[in-house]
C-alpha positions in Angstrom: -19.2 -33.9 -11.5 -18.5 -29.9 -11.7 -18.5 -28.9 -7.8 -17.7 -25.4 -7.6 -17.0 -22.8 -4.4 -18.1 -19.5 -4.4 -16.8 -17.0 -2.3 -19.0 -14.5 -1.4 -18.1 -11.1 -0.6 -18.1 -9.3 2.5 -17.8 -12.6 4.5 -15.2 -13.1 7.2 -13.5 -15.6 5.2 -13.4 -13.4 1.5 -12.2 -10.7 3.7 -9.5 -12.7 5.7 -8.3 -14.1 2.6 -8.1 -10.8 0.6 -5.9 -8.9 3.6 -3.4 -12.6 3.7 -3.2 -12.3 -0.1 -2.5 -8.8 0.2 0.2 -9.1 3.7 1.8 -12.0 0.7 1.6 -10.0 -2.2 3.4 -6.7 -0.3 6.2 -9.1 1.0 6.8 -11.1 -1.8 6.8 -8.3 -4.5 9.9 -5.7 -2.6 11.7 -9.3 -3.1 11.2 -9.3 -6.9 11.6 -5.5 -7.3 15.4 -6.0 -5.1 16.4 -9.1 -7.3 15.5 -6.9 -10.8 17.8 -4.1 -8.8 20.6 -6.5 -8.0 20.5 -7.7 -11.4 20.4 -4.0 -13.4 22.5 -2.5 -10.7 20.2 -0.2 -9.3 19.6 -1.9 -6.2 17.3 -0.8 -3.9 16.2 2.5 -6.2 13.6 0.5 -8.1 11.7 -0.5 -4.9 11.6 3.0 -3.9 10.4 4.5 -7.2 7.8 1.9 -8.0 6.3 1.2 -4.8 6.0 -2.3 -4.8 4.2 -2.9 -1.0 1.3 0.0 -1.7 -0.5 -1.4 -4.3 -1.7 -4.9 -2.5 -2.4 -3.0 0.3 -4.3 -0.9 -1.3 -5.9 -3.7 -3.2 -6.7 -5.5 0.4 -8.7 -2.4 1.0 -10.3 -1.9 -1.7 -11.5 -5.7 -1.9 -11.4 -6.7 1.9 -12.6 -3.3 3.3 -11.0 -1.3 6.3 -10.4 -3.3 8.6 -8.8 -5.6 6.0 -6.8 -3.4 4.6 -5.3 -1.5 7.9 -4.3 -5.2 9.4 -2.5 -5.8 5.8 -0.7 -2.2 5.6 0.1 -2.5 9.2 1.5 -6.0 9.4 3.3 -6.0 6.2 6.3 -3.5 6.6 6.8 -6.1 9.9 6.7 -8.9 8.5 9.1 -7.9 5.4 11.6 -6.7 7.9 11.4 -9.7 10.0 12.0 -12.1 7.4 14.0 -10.5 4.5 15.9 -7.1 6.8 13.6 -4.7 4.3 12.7 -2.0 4.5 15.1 -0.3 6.8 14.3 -0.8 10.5 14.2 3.1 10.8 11.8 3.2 7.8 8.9 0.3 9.3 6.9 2.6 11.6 6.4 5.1 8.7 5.8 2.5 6.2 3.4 1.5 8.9 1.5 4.1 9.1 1.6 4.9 5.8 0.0 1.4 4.4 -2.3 1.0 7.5 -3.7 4.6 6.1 -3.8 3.5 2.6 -5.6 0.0 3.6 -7.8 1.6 5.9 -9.2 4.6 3.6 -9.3 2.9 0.5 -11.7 -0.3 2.3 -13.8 3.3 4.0 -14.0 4.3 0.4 -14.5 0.7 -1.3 -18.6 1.2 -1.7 -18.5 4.7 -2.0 -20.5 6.0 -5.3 -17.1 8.0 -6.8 -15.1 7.3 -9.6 -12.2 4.7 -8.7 -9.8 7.5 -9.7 -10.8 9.8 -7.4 -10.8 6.8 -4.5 -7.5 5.8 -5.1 -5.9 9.8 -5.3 -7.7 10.3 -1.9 -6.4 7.2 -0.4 -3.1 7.5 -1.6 -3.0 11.4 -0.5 -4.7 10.2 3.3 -1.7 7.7 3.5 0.9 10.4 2.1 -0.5 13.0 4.4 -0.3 10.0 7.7 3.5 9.7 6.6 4.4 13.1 6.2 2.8 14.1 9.9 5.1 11.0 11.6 8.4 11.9 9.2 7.5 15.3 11.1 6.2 14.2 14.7 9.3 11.6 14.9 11.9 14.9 13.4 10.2 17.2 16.5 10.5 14.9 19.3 13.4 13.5 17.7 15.2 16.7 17.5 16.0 16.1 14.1 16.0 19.1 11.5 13.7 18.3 8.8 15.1 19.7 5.7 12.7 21.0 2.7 14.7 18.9 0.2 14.5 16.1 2.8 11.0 16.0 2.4 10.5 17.2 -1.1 12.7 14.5 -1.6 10.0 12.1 0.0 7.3 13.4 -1.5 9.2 13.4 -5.2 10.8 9.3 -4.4 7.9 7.6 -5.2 6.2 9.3 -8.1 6.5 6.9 -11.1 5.3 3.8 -8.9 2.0 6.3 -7.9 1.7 7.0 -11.6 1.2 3.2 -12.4 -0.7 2.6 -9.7 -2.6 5.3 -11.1 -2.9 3.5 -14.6 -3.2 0.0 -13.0 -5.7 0.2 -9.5 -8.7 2.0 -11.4 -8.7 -0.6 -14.2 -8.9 -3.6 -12.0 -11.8 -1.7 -9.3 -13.6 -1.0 -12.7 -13.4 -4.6 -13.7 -13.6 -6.8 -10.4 -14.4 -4.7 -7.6 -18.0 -3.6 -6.3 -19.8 -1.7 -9.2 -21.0 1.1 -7.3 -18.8 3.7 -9.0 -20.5 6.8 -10.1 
């Protein structure tokens, strides 16, 4: 006897299960990225070149919608501090809003009629854009000079892991994701 569950999408459950996957994904892969840096000595610098939290948040969003992927970019930097110290306590409310921006526009942008390419570039330059205002709000109030190297510095950090998402997100919206791309 073949018994078989289907998920459907855009269900409470599908889209539930699509921002836990993602919260699990975006803690459990910063653990795998810091054991390959302990291991090849370059501890923490591979987590921060290859971005290892955006792209399940971004892939929450994209499959679970906005709501969906805000909870998962918003909860995960917590969760990953509270139960492995990373990222850096100073670093979780950026990260925050960062990933909540990312999940958020890229489940906004999940049905529209574009090209994946272009919906992953806007979300990931939305989220960029989020960072770079608090980086700047929490500098002013802070009374913290911002310096331009500081943030070309931010901007420049995570380039190679944006590249592969770039080579990596559009090919799995094309195949599994809604198929309303233009």
């Amino acid at each position: 006897m073949n018994k078989s569950i289907t998920l459907q999408r855009n269900t409470p459950l599908y889209k539930t299960i699509a921002a836990l996957l993602g919260i699990g994904a975006a803690i459990a892969l910063p653990q795998v990225f810091h054991a390959l840096g302990v291991l090849s000595g370059t501890g923490a610098q591979i987590g921060t070149a290859l971005l290892p939290m955006h792209l399940p948040v971004l892939l929450a969003g994209f499959f679970g919608g906005p709501v969906a992927g805000c909870i998962a970019g918003i909860l995960s930097p917590v969760l990953s501090y509270g139960i492995s110290g990373m990222p850096a306590a100073a670093l979780v409310p950026f990260m925050m809003a960062e990933l909540g921006t990312y999940g958020l526009t890229a489940g906004l942008l999940s049905k529209a009629r574009m090209n994946s390419f272009v919906k992953l570039l806007i979300a990931q330059l939305a989220g960029r854009a989020v960072r770079m205002l608090a980086v700047l709000a929490a500098s002013l109030f802070g009374g913290t000079a911002l310096t331009i190297g500081a943030l070309t510095g931010f901007v420049t950090a995570g380039l190679f892991g944006i590249v592969l998402q770039w080579a990596i997100l559009p090919l799995l919206l094309d195949r599994f994701g809604e198929k309303t791309n233009a």
